[in-house]
N, CA, C and O atoms as a GROMACS GRO file, in nm:
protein
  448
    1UNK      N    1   9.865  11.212  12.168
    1UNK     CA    2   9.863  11.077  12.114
    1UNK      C    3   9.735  11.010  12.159
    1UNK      O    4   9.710  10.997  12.278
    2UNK      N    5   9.643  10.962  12.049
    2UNK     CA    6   9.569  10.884  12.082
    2UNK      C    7   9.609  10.746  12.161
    2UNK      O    8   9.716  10.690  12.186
    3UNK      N    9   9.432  10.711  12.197
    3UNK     CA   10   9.399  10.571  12.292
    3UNK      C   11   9.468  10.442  12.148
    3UNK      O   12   9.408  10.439  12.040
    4UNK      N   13   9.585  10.357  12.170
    4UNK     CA   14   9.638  10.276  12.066
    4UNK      C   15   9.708  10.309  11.943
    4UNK      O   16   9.708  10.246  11.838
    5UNK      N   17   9.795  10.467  11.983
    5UNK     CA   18   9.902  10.498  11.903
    5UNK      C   19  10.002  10.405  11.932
    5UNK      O   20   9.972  10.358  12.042
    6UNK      N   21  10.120  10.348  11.885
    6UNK     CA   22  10.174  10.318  11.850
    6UNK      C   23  10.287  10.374  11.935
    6UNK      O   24  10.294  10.492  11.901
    7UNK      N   25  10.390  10.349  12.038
    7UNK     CA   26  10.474  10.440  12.115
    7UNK      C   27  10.586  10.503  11.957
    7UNK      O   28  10.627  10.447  11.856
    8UNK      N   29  10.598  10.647  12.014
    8UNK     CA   30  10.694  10.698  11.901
    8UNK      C   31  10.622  10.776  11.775
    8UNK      O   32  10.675  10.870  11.714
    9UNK      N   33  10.503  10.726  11.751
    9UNK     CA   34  10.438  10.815  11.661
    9UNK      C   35  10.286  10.852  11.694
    9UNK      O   36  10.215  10.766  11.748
   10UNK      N   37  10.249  10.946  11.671
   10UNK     CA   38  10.095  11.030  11.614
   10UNK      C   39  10.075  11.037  11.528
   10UNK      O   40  10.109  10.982  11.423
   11UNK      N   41   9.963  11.164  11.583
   11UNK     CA   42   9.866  11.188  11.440
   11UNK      C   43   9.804  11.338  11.512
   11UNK      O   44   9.732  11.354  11.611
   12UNK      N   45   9.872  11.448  11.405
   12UNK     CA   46   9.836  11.569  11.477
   12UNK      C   47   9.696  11.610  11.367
   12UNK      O   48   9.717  11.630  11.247
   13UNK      N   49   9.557  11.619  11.428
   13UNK     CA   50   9.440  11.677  11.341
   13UNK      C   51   9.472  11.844  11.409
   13UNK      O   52   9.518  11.884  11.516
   14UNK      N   53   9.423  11.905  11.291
   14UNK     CA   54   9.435  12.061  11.299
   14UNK      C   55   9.320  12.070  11.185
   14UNK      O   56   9.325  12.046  11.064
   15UNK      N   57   9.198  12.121  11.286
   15UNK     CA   58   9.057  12.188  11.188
   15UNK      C   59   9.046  12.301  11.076
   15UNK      O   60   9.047  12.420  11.108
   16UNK      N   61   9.037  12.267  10.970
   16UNK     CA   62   9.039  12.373  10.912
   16UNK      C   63   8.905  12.432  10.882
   16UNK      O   64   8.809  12.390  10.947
   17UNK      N   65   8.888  12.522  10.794
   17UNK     CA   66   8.721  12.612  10.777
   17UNK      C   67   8.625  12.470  10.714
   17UNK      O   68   8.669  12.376  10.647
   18UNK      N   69   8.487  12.492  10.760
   18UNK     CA   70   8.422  12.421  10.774
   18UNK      C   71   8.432  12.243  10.737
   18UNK      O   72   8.400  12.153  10.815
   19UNK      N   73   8.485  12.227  10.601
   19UNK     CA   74   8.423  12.062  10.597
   19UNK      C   75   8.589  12.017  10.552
   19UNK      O   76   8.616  11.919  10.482
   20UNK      N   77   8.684  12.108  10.607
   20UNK     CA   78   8.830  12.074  10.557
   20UNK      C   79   8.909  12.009  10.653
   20UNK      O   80   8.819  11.947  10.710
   21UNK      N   81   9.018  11.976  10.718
   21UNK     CA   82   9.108  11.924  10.839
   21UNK      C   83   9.228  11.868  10.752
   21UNK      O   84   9.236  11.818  10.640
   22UNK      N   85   9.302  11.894  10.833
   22UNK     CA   86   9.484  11.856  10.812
   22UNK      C   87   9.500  11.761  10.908
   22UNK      O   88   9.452  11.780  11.019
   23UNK      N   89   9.586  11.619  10.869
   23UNK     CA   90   9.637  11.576  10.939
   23UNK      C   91   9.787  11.530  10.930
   23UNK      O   92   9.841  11.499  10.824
   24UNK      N   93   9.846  11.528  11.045
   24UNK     CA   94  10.020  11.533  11.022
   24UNK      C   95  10.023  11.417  11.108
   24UNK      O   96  10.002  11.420  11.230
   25UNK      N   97  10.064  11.267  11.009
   25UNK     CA   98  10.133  11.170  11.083
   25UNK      C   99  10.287  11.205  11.148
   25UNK      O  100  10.368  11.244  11.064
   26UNK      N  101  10.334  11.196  11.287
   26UNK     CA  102  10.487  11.276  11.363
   26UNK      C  103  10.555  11.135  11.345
   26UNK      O  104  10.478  11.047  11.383
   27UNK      N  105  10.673  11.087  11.299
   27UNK     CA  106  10.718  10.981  11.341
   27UNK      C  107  10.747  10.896  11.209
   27UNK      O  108  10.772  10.944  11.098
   28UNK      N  109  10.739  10.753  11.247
   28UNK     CA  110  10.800  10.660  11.112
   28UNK      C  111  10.621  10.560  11.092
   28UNK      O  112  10.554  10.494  11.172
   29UNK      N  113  10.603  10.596  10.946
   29UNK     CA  114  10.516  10.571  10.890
   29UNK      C  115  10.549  10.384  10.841
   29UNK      O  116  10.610  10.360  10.737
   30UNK      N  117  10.494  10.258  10.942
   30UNK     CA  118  10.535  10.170  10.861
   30UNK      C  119  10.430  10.044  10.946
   30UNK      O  120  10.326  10.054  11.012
   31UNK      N  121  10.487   9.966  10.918
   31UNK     CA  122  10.400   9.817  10.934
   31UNK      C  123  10.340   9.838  11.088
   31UNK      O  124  10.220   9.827  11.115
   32UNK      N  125  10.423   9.862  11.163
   32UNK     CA  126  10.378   9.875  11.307
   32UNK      C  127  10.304  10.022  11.311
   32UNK      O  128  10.228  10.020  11.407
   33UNK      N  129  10.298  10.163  11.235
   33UNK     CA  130  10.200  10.228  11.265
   33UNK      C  131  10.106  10.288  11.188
   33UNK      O  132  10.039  10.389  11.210
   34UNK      N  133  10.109  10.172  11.046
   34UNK     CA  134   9.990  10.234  10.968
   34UNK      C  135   9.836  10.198  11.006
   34UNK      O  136   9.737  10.267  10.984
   35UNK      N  137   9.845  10.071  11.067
   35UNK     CA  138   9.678  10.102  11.089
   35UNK      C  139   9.623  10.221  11.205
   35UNK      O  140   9.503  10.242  11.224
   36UNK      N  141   9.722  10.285  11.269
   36UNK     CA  142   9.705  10.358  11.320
   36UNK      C  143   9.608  10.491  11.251
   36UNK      O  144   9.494  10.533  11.270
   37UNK      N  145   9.718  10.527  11.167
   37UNK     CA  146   9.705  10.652  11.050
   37UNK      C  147   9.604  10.626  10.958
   37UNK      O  148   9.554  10.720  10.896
   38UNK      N  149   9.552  10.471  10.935
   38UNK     CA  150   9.465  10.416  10.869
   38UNK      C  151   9.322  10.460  10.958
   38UNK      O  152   9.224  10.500  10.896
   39UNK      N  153   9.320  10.450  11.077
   39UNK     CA  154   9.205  10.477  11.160
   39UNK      C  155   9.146  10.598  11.188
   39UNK      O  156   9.028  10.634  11.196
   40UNK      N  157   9.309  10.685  11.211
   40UNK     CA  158   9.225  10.819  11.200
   40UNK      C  159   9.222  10.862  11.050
   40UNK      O  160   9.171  10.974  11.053
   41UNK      N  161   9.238  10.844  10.972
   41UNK     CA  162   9.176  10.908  10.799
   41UNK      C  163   9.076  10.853  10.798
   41UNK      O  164   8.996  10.932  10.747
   42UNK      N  165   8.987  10.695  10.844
   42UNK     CA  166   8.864  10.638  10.858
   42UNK      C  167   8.766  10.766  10.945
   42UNK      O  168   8.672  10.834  10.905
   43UNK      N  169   8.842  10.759  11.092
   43UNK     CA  170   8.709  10.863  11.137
   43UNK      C  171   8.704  10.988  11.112
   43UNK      O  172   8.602  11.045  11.151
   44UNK      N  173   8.833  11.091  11.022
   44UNK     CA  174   8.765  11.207  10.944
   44UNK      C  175   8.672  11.181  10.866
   44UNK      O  176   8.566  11.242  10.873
   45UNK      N  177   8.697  11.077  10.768
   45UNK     CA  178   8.603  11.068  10.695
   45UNK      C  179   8.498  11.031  10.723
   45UNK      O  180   8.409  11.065  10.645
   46UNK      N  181   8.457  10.942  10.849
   46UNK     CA  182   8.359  10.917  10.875
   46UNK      C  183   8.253  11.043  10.994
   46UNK      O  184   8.147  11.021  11.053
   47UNK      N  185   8.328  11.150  10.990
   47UNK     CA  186   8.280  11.263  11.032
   47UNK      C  187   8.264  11.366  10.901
   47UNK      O  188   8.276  11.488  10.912
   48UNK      N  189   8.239  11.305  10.791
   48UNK     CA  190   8.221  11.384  10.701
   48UNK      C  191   8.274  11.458  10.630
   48UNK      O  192   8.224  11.496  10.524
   49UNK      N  193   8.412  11.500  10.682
   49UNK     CA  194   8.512  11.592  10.606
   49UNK      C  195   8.498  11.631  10.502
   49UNK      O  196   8.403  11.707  10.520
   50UNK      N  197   8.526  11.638  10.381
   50UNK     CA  198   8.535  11.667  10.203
   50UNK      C  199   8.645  11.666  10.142
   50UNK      O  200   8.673  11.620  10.031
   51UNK      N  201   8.737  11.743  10.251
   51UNK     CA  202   8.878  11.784  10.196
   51UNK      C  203   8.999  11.719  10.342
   51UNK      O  204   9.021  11.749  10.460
   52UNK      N  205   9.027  11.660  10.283
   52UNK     CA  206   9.142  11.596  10.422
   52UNK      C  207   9.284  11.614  10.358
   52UNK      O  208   9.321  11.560  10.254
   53UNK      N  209   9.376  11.718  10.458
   53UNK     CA  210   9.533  11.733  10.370
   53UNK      C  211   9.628  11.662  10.467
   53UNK      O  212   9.668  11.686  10.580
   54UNK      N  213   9.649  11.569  10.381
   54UNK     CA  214   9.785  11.499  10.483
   54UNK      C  215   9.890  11.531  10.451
   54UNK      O  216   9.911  11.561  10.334
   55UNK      N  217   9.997  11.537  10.553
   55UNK     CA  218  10.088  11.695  10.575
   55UNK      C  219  10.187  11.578  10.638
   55UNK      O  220  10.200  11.540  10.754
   56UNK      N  221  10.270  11.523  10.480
   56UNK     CA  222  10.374  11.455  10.543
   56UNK      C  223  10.510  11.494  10.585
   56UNK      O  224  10.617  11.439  10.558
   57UNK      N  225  10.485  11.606  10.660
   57UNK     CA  226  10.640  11.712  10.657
   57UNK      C  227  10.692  11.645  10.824
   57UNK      O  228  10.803  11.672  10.868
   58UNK      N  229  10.615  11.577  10.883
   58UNK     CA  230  10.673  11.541  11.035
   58UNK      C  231  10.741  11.389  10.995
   58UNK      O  232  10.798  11.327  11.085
   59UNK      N  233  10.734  11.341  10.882
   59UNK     CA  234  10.710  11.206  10.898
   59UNK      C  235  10.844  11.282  10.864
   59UNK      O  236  10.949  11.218  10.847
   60UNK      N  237  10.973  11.056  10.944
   60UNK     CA  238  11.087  11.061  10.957
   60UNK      C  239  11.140  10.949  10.875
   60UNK      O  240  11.262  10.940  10.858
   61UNK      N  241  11.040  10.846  10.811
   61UNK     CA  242  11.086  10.729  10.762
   61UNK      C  243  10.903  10.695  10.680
   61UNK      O  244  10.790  10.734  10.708
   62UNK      N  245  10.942  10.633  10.608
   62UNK     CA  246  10.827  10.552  10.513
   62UNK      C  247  10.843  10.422  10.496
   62UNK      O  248  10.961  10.394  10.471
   63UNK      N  249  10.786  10.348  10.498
   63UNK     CA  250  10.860  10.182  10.464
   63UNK      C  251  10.727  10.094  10.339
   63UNK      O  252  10.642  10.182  10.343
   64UNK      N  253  10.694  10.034  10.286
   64UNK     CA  254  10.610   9.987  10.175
   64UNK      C  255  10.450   9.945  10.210
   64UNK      O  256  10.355   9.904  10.143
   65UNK      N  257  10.467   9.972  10.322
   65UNK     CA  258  10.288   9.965  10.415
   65UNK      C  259  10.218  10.088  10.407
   65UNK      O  260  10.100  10.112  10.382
   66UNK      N  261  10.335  10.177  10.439
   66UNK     CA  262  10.291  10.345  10.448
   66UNK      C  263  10.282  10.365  10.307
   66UNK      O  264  10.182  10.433  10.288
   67UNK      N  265  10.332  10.341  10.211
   67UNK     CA  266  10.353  10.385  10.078
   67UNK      C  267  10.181  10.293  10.032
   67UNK      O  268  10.100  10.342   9.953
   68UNK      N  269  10.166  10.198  10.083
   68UNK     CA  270  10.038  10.120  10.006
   68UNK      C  271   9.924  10.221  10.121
   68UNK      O  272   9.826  10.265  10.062
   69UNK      N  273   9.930  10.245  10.226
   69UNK     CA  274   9.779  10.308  10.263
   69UNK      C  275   9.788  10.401  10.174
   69UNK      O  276   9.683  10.428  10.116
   70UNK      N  277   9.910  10.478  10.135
   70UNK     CA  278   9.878  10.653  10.058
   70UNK      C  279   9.808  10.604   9.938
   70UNK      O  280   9.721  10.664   9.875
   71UNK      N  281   9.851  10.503   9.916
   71UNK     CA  282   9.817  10.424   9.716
   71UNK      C  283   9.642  10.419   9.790
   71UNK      O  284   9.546  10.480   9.742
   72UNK      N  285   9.638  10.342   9.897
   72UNK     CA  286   9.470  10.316   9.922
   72UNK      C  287   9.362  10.413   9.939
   72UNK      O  288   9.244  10.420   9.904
   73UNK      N  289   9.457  10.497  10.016
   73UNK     CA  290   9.337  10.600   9.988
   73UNK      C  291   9.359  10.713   9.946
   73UNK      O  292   9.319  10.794  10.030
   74UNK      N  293   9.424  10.785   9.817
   74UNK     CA  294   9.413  10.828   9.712
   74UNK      C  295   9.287  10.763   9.635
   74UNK      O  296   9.172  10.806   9.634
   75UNK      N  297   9.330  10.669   9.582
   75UNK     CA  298   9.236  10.566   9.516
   75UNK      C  299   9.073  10.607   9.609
   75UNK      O  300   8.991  10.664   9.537
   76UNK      N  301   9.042  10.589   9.709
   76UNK     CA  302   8.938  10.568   9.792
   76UNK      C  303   8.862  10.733   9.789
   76UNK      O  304   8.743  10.758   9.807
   77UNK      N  305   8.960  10.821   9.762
   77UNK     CA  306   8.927  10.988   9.772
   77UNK      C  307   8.839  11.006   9.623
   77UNK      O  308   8.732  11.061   9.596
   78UNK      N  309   8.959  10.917   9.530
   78UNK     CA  310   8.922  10.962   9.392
   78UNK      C  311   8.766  10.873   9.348
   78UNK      O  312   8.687  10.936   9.277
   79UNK      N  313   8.731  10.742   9.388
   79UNK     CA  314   8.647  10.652   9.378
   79UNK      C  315   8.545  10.754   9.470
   79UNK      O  316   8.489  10.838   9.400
   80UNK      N  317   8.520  10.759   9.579
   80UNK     CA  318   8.445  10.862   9.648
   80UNK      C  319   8.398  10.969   9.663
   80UNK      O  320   8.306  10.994   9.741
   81UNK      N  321   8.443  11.037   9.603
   81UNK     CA  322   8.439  11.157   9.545
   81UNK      C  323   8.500  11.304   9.604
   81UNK      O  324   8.480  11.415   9.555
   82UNK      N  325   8.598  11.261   9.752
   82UNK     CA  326   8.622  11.363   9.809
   82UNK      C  327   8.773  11.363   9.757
   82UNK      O  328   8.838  11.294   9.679
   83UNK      N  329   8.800  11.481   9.843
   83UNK     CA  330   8.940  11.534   9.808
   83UNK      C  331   9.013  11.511   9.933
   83UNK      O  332   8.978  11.537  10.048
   84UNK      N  333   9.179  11.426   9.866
   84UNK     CA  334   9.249  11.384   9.932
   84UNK      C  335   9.404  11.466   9.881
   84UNK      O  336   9.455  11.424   9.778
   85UNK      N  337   9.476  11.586   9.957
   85UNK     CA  338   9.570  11.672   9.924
   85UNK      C  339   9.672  11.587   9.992
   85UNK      O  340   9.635  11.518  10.087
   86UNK      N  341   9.820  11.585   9.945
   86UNK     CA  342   9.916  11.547  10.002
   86UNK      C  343  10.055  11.621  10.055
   86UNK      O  344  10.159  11.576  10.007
   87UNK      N  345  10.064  11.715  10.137
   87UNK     CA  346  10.185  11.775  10.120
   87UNK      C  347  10.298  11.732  10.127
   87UNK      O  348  10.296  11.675  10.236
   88UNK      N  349  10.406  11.718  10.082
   88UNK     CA  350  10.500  11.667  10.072
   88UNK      C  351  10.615  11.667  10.191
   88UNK      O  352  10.635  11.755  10.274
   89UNK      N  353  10.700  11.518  10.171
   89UNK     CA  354  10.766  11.571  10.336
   89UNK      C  355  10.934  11.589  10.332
   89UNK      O  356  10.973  11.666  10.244
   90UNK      N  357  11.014  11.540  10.399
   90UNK     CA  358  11.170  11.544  10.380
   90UNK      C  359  11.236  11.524  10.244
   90UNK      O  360  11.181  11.451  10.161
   91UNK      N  361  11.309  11.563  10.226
   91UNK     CA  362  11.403  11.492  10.084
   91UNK      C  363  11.389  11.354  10.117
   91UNK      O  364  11.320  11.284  10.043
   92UNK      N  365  11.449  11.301  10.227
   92UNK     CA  366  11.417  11.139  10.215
   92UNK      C  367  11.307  11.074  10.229
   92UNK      O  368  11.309  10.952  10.217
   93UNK      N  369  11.200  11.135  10.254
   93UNK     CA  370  11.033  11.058  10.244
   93UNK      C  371  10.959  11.093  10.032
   93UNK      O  372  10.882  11.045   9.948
   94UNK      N  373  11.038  11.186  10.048
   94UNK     CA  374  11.053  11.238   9.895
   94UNK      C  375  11.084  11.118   9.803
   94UNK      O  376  11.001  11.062   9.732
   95UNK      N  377  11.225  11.084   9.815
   95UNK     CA  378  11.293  11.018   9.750
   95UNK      C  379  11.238  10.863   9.737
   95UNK      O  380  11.227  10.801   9.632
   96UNK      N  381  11.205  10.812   9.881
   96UNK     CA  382  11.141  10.718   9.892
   96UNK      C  383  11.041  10.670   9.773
   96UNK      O  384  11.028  10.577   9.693
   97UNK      N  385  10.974  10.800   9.815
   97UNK     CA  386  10.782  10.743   9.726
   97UNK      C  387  10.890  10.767   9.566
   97UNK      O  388  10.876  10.680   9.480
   98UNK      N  389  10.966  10.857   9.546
   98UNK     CA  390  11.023  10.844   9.358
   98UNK      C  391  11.081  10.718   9.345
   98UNK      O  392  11.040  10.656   9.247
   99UNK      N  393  11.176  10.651   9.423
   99UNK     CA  394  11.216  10.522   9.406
   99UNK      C  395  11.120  10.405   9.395
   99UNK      O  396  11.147  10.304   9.330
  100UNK      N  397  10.994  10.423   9.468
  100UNK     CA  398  10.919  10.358   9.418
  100UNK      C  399  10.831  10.378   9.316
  100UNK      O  400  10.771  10.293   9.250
  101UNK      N  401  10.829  10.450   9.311
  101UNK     CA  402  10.742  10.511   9.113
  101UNK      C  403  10.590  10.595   9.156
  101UNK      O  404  10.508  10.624   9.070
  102UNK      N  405  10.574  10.620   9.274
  102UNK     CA  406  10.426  10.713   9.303
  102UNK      C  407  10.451  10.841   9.364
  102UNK      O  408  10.360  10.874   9.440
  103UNK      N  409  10.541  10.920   9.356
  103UNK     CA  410  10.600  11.022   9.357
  103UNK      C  411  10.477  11.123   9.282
  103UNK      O  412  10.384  11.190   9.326
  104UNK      N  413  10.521  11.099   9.173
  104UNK     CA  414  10.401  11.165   9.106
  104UNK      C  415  10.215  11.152   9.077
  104UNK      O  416  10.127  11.228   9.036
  105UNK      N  417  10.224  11.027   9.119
  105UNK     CA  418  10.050  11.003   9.173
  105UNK      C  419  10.014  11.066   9.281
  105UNK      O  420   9.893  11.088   9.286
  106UNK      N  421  10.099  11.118   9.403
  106UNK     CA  422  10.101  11.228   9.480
  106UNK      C  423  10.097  11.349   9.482
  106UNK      O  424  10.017  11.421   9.541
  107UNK      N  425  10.181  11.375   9.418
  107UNK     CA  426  10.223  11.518   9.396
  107UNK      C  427  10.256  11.559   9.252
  107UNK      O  428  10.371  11.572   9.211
  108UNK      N  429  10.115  11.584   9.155
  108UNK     CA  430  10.138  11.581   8.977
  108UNK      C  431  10.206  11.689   8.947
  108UNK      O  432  10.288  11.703   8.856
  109UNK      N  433  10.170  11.770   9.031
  109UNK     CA  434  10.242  11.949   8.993
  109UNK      C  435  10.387  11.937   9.033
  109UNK      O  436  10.460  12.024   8.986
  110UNK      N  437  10.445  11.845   9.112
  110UNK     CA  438  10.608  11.840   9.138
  110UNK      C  439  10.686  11.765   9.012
  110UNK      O  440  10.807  11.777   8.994
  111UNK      N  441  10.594  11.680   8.923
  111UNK     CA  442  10.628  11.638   8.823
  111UNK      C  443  10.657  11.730   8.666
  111UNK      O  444  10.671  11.692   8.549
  112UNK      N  445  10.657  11.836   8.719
  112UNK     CA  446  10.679  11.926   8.608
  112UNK      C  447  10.790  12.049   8.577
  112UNK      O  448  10.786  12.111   8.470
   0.00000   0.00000   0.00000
């Protein structure tokens, strides 16, 4: 856990081949720890990355803060020109983002 995580949640980076990295927010994604998750996707990217896969399979809860950073920076990947992958996480972090209608702005190939 980083210097101003949030008690209860992280942020696991795992390097991948050269200009790629995974990161896995552990915990409940929401008002109290998105600028967290907001900071480290800032300094991959600001280390240059290309390809950043966020690997929401640890996350335990989502709440409408977490759901607007994913909306922000999707948007910010696609405007920028890098690539922003999302893996998908629990049936109920699942269900979440479909109840709110971006289910499939995430994940287009699960829409089929």
């Amino acid at each position: 856990m980083g210097p101003g995580a949030p008690v209860g949640f992280r942020c696991e980076v795992e390097p991948g081949l050269e200009d790629h990295v995974t990161i896995r927010p552990v915990g409940e994604l929401d008002l109290a720890t998105a600028d967290h998750l907001h900071e480290q996707l800032r300094a991959l990217r600001d280390a240059d990355f290309a390809h950043v896969t966020l690997d929401l399979g640890r996350l335990s809860f989502i709440d409408s803060t977490g759901i607007r950073l994913l909306i922000v920076w999707t948007a910010k990947a696609s405007v920028d020109g890098w690539r922003l992958e999302m893996l998908p996480g629990s049936s109920s972090i699942d269900r979440t983002l479909d109840l709110n209608g971006v289910r499939d702005r995430f994940f287009p190939a699960a829409s089929s």
